[in-house]
C-alpha angles and dihedrals in degrees: 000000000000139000099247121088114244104250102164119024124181133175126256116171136030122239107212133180113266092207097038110019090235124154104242101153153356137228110238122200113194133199095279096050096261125146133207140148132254106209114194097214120342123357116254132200095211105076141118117207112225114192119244104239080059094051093057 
């Protein structure tokens, strides 16, 4: 983590599902380089990321 506070935070890659292929997160990157997951509902440990130009 870095000293600067996250201002802006968007999302740049998708979290999916490994089993079922199901959106259930993003990755979000935010101003200060930070990264950190968005779950919709619970974490998983299952998932693949798939980046979001791709998922257009």
């Amino acid at each position: 983590m870095t000293p600067q506070p996250r201002l802006i935070g968007k999302p740049i890659i998708r979290i999916l599902c490994q089993k079922t292929n199901t959106l259930v997160g993003y990755l979000y990157q935010w101003n200060n380089g930070d990264v950190q997951p968005a779950w919709l509902n619970e974490a998983m440990a299952e998932v693949r990321y798939e980046p979001m130009a791709d998922a257009a």
